[in-house]
C-alpha positions, 0 to 999 in steps of 0.5 A: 294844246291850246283853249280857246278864251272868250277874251282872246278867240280870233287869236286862239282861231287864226292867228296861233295856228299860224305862228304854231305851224311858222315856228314848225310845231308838228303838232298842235290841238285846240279845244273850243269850249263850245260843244266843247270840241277838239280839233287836231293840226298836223303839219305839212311842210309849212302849214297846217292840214285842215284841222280833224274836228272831234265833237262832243259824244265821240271817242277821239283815239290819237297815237301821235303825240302819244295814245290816248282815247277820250270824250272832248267833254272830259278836256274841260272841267264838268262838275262830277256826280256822286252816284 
């Protein structure tokens, strides 16, 4: 999982996902602090599928690398409110 920096954004954007599917990791999420939203990559052969984009205000639900369900907003830090 990878989060992109405000001081390192095209490197985050372009060319990480390169490198990543180059060096074969058949996985790799990134989380855009805008919105903020996920956006999942799956290897196929030697590059990358087109990214499955999560937003802000949906469940995503993954099984690979292991099962999970959540909101892209709970990946970075909100402040929590005492009810």
């Amino acid at each position: 999982m990878e989060v992109v920096s405000p001081t390192s954004q095209l490197l985050d954007r372009a060319t990480k996902p390169l490198a990543y599917a180059a060096a074969g990791i058949p996985l790799y999420w990134r989380v855009d602090p805008d919105g903020p939203t996920l956006y999942v990559y799956e290897l196929d052969g030697d590059s990358y599928k087109e990214p499955i984009t999560h937003k802000t205000g949906t469940t995503v639900t993954l099984s690979s690398p292991y099962a999970v369900s959540f909101d892209p907003a709970d990946l970075i830090g909100r402040p929590v409110s005492n009810p």
